[in-house]
C-alpha positions as a LaTeX table, in Angstrom:
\begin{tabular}{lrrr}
\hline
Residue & $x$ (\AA) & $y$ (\AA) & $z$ (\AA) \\
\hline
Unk1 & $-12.40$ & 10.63 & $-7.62$ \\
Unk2 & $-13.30$ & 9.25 & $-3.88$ \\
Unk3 & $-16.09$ & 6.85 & $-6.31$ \\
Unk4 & $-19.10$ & 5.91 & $-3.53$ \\
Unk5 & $-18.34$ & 1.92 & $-4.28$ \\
Unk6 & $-15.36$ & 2.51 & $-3.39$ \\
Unk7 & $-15.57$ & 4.18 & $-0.07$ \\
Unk8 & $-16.65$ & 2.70 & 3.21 \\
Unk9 & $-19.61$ & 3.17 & 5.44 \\
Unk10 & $-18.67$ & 6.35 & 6.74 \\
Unk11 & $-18.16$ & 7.61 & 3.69 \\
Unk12 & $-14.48$ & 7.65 & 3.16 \\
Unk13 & $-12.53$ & 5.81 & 0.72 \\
Unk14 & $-11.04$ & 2.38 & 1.64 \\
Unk15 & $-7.18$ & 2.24 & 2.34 \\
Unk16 & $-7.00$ & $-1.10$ & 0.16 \\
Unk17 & $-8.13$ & 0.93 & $-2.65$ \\
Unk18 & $-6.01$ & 4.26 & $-1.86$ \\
Unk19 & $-3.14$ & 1.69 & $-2.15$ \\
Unk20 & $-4.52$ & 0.08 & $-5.51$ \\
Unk21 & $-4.67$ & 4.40 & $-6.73$ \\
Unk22 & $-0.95$ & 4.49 & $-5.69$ \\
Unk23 & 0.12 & 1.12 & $-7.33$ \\
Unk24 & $-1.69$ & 2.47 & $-10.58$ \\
Unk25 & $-0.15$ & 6.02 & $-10.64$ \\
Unk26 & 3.28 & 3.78 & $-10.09$ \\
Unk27 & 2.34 & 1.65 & $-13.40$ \\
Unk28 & 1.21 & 5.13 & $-15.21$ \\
Unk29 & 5.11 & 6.38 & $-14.53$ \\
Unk30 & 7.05 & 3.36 & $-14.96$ \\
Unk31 & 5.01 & 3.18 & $-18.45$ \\
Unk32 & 5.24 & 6.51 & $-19.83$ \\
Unk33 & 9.15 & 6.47 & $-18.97$ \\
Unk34 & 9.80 & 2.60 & $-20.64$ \\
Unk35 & 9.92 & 0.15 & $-18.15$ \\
Unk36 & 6.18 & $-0.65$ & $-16.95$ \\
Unk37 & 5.13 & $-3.81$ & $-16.69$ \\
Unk38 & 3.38 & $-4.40$ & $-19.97$ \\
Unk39 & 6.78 & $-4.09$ & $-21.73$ \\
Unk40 & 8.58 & $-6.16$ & $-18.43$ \\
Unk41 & 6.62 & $-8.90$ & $-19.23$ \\
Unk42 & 7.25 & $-8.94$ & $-22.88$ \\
Unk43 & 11.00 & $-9.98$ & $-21.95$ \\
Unk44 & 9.99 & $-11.85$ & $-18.71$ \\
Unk45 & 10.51 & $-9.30$ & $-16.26$ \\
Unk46 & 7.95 & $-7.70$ & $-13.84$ \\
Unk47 & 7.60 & $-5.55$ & $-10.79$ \\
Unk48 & 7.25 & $-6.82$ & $-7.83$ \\
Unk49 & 6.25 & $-4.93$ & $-4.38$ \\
Unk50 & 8.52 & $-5.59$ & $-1.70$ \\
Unk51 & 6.86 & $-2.95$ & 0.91 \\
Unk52 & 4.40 & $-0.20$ & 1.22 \\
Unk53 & 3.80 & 2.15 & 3.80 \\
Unk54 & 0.92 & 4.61 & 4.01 \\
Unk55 & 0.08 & 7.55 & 6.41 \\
Unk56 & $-3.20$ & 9.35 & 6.14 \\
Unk57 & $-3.74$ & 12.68 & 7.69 \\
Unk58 & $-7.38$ & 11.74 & 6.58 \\
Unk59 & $-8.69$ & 10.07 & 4.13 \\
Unk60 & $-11.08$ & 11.67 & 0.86 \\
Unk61 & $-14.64$ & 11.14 & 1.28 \\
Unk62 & $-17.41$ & 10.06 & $-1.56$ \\
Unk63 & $-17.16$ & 12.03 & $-4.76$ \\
Unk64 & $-13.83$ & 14.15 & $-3.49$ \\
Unk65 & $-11.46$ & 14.78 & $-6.86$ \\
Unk66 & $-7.90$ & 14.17 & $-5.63$ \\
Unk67 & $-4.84$ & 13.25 & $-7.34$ \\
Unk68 & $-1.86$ & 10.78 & $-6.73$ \\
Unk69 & 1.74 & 11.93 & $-7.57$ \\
Unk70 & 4.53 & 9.64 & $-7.99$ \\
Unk71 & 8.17 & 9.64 & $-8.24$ \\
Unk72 & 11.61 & 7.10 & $-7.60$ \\
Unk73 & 13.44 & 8.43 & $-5.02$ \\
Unk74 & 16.38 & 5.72 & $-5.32$ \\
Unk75 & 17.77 & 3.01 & $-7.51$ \\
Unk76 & 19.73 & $-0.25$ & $-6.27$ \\
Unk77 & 20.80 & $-3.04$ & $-8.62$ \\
Unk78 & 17.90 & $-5.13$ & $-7.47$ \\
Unk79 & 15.40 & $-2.89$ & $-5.58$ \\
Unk80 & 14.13 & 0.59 & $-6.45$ \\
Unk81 & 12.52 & 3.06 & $-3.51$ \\
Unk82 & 9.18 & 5.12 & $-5.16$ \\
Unk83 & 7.56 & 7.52 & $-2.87$ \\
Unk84 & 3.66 & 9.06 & $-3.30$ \\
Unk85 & 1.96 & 12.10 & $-1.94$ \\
Unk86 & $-1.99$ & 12.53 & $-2.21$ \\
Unk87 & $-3.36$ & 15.71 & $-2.67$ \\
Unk88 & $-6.24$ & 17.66 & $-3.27$ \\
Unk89 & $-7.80$ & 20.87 & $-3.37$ \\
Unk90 & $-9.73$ & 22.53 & $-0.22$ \\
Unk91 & $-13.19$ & 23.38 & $-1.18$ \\
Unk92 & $-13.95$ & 25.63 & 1.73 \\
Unk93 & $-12.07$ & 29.54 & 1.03 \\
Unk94 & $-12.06$ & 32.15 & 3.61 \\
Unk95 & $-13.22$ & 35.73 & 3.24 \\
Unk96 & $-9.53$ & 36.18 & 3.85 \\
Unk97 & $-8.15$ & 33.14 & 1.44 \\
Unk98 & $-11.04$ & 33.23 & $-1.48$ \\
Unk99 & $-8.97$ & 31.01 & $-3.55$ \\
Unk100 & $-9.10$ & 27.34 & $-2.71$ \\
Unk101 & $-5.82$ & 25.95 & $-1.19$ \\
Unk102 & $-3.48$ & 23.34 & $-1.85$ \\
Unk103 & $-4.74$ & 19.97 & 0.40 \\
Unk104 & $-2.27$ & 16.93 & 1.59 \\
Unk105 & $-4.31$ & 13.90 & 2.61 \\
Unk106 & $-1.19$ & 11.86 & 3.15 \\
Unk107 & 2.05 & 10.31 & 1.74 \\
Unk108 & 3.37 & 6.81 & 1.24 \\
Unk109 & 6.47 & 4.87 & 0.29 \\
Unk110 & 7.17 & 1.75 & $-1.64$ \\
Unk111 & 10.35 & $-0.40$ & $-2.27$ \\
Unk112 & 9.88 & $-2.71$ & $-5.41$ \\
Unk113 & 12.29 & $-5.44$ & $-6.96$ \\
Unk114 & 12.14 & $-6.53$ & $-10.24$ \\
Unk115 & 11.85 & $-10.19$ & $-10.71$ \\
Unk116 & 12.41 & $-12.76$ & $-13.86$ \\
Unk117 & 9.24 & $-14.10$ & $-14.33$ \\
Unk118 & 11.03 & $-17.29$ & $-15.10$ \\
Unk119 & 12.95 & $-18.37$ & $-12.13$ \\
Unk120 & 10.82 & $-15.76$ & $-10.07$ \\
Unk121 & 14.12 & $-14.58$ & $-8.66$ \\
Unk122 & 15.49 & $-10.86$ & $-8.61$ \\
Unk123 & 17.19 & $-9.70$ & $-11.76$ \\
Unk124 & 18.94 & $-6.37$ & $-12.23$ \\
Unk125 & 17.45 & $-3.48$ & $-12.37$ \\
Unk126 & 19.86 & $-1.54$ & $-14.79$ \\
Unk127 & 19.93 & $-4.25$ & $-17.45$ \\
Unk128 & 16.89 & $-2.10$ & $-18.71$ \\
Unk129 & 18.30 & 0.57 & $-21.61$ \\
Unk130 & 21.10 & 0.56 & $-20.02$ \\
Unk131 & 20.03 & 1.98 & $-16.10$ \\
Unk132 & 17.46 & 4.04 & $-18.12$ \\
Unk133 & 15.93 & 4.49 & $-14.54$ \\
Unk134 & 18.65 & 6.72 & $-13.00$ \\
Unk135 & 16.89 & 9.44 & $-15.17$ \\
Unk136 & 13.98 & 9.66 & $-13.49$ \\
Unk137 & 15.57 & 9.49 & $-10.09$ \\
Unk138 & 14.10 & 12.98 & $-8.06$ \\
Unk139 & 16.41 & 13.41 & $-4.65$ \\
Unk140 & 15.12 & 17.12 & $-3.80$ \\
Unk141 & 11.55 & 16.40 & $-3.67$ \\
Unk142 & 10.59 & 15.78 & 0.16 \\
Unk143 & 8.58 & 12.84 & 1.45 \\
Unk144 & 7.84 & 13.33 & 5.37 \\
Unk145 & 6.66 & 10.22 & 6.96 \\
Unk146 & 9.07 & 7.49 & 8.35 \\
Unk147 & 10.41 & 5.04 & 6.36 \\
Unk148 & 9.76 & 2.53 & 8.49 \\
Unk149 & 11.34 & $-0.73$ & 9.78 \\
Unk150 & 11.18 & $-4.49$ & 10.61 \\
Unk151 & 8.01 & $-5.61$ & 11.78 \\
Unk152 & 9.17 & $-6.89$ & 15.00 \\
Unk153 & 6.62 & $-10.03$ & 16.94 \\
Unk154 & 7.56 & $-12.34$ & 19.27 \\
Unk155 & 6.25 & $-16.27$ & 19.25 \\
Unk156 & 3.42 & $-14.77$ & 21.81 \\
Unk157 & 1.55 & $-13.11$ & 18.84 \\
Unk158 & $-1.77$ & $-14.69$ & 18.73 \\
Unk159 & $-3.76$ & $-16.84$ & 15.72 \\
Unk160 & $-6.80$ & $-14.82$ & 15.29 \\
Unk161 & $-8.10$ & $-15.80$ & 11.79 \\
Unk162 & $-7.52$ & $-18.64$ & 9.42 \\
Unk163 & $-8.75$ & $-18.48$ & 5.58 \\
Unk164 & $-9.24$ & $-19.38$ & 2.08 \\
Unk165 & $-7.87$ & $-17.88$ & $-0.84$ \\
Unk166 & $-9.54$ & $-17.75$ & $-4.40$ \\
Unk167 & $-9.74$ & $-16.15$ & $-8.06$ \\
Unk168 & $-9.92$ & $-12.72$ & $-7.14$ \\
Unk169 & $-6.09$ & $-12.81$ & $-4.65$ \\
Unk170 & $-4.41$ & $-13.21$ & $-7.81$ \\
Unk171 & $-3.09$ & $-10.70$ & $-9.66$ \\
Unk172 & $-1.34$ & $-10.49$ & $-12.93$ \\
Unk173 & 1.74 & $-12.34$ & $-11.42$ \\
Unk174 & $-0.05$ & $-15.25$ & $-10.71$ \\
Unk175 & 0.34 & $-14.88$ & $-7.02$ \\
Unk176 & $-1.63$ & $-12.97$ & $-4.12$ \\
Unk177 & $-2.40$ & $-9.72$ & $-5.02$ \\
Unk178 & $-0.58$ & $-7.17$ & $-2.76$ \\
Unk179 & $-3.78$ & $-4.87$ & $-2.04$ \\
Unk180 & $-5.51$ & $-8.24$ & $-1.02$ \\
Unk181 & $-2.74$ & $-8.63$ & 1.97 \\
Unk182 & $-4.10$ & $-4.91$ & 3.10 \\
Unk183 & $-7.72$ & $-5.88$ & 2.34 \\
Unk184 & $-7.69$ & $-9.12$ & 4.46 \\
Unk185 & $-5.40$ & $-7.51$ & 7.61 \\
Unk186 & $-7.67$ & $-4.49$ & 7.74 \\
Unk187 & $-11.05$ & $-6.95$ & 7.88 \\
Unk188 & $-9.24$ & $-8.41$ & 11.15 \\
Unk189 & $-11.04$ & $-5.67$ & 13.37 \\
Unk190 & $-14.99$ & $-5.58$ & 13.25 \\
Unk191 & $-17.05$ & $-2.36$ & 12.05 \\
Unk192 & $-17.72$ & $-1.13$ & 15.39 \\
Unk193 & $-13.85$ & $-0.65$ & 15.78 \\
Unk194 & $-13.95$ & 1.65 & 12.83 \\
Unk195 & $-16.57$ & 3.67 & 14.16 \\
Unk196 & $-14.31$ & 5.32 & 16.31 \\
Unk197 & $-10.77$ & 4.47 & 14.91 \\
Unk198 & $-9.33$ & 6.18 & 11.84 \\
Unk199 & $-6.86$ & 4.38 & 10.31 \\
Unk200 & $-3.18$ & 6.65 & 10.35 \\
Unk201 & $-0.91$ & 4.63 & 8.97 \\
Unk202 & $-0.60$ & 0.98 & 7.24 \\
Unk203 & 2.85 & $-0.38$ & 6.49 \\
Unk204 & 3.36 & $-4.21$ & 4.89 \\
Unk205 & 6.63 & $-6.12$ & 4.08 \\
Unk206 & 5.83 & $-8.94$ & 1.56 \\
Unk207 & 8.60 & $-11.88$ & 2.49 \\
Unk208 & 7.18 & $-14.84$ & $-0.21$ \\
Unk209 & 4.58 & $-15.09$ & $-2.45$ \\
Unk210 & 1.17 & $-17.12$ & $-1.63$ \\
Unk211 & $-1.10$ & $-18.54$ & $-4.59$ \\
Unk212 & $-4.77$ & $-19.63$ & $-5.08$ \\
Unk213 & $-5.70$ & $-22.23$ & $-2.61$ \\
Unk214 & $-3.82$ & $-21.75$ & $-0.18$ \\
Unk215 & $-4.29$ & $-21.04$ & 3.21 \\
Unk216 & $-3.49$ & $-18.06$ & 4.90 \\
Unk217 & $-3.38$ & $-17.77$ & 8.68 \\
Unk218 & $-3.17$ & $-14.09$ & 10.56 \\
Unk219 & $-1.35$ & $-13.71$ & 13.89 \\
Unk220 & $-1.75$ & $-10.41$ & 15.83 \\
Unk221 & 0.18 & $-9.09$ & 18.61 \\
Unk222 & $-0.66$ & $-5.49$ & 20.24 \\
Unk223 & 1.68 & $-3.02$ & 21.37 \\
Unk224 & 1.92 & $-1.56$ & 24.96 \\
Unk225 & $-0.28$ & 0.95 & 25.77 \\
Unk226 & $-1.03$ & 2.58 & 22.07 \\
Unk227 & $-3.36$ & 1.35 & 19.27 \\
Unk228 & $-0.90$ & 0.10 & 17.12 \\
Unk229 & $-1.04$ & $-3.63$ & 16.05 \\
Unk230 & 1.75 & $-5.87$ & 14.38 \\
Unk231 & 0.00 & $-8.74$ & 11.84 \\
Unk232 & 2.23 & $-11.69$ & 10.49 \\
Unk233 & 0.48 & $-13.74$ & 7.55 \\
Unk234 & 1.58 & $-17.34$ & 7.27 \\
Unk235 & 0.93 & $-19.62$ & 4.41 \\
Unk236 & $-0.30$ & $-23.27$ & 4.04 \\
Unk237 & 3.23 & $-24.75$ & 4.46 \\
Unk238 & 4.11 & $-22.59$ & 7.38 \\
Unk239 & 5.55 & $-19.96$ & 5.43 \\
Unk240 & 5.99 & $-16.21$ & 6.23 \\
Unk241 & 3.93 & $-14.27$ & 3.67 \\
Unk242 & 3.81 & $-11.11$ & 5.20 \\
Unk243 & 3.86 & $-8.54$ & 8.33 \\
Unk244 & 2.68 & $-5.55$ & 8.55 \\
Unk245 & 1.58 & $-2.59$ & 10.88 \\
Unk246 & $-1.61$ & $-0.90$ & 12.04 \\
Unk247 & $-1.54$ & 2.69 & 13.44 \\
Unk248 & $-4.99$ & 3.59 & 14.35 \\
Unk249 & $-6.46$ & 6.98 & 15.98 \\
Unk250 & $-9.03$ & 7.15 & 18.03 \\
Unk251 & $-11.75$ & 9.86 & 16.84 \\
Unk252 & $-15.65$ & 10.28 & 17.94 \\
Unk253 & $-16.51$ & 11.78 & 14.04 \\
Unk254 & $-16.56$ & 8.79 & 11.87 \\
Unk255 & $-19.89$ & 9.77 & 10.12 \\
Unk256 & $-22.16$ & 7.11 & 9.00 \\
Unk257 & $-23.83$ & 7.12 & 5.49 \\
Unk258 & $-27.38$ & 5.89 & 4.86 \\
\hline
\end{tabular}
């Protein structure tokens, strides 16, 4: 459920926490199938995002029931590709359709690599049962946004925020949390922005980890003519953390809740 903490002021839920719903249904699978992360870790291995991509056709609003599917689309020695649709149910029959229909809210699409936890470097993926994996891979189910691509910025793209980073970036791999990346990009643009941009699609490449204390600095560069923006996050030691991409769409019927 859309929970109202967890939705913003106009009443929809927050994309930081539609990704956390999508990184939970991926832990859910991994788990019930044998390699999630609480048996990873127990022989030093763990997931590790390497990018996400999410496009909304909207978003669910406060106390909206919807539910996230999941599903590995492709194995590689050291990376794996796991796709998500959201769906839902829509509340509002016809006369001529008195049975409530099937609802998509959106899709996204993830590539993770597993990691030693060790040496924090990439280990291979089919040491586990013996490619255990390649029985859950699903090829005939469709997922119908773009894959996406290299961020691309050029040395023009401009510093627009510097900050801090504390106790609640980390996650349980000790480093920046990966919905924390979306969290801090998204807070880049002030509330008026949002009150008459819908966000359409996110998209983040993670290039190195970042850790408690440091710094992280965001540089932003627009593209011509449309209200997409590319983001590069940069750590205390100059870094790459991060880039990622902001497709908004301009609407007049963000609602505001009192």
């Amino acid at each position: 459920m859309a929970e109202p903490f967890h939705c913003d002021f106009s009443g929809r839920l927050f994309m930081g926490h539609m990704g956390n719903h999508m990184l939970n249904a991926a832990d859910f699978h991994s788990t019930d199938r044998g390699f999630g992360m609480k048996r990873l870790m127990s022989i030093h291995r763990s997931w590790v995002l390497s990018r996400l991509a999410i496009e909304m056709v909207e978003m669910p609003t406060q106390y909206t029931k919807f539910n996230v599917e999941t599903w590995v689309e492709s194995a590689m020695r050291y990376f794996t590709s796991r796709n998500f649709a959201v769906t839902g149910t829509d509340l509002q029959p016809s006369d001529l359709n008195p049975q409530p229909s099937p609802k998509i809210y959106g899709y996204g699409r993830s590539i993770w690599a597993m990691i030693d936890t060790e040496t924090r470097q990439p280990t291979d993926i089919y040491s586990i049962d013996d490619g255990a994996i390649n029985n859950w891979i699903v090829t005939d189910k469709p997922c119908p946004i773009d894959k996406g691509g290299r961020v691309k910025m050029s040395d023009n793209a401009e510093l627009v925020r510097t900050i801090d980073t504390y106790y609640n970036d980390v996650d349980i791999n000790g480093h920046i949390n990966s919905v924390k990346y979306i969290e801090h990009v998204l807070d880049l643009w002030p509330l008026d922005w949002y009150r008459t941009h819908a966000i359409r699609r996110f998209e983040i490449a993670y290039v190195a980890e970042a850790h408690a204390g440091d710094q992280l600095s965001f540089y932003m560069e627009q593209e011509p003519d449309i209200d997409v923006f590319n983001v590069r996050i940069v750590r205390s030691d100059g870094t790459e953390c991060s880039r990622s991409k902001v497709a908004f769409e301009k609407t007049c019927n963000v609602t505001q809740f009192s």
